[in-house]
N, C-alpha and C positions, 0 to 999 in steps of 0.2 A: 577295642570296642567299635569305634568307629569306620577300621578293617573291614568289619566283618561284614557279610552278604545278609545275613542272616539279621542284623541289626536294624530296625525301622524307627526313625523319631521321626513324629509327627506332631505336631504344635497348631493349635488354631487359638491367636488370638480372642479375647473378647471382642473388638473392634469387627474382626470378619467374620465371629459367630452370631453374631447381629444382624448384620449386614447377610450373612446363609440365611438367616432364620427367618428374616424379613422379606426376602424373595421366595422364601418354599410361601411363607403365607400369603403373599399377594400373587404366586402362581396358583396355589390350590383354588382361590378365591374366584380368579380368571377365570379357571377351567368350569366352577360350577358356575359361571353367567354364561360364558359361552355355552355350554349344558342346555339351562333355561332357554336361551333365546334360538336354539338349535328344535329346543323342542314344540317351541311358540310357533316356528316359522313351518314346521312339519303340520302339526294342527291346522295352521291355517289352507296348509296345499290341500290339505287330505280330506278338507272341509268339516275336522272335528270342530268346531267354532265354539263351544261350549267349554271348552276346553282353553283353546287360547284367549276368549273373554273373560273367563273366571282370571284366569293367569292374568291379563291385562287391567282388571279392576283392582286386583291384590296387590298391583306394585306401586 
């Protein structure tokens, strides 16, 4: 069994499914502030300002 090419064990802990699950959440999280503040920072160049001041009174 353990021969064989064809055989795959893979094993994930609870301890390091946690620990995965915990970084995908605090990455998704990341990406949507970087998002926001990507798009604060555009508004402000473009001089949509109604736009990044609504944004900046809401947070």
């Amino acid at each position: 069994m353990l021969n064989d090419p064809q055989t795959i064990l893979a094993y994930i802990d609870p301890g390091s499914g946690g620990l995965l699950l915990q970084f995908l959440i605090a990455a998704a999280i990341g990406v949507c502030i970087a998002f926001r503040q990507g798009l604060r920072a555009i508004a402000l160049v473009t001089g949509l300002n109604a736009i990044a001041s609504e944004n900046h009174q809401a947070a």
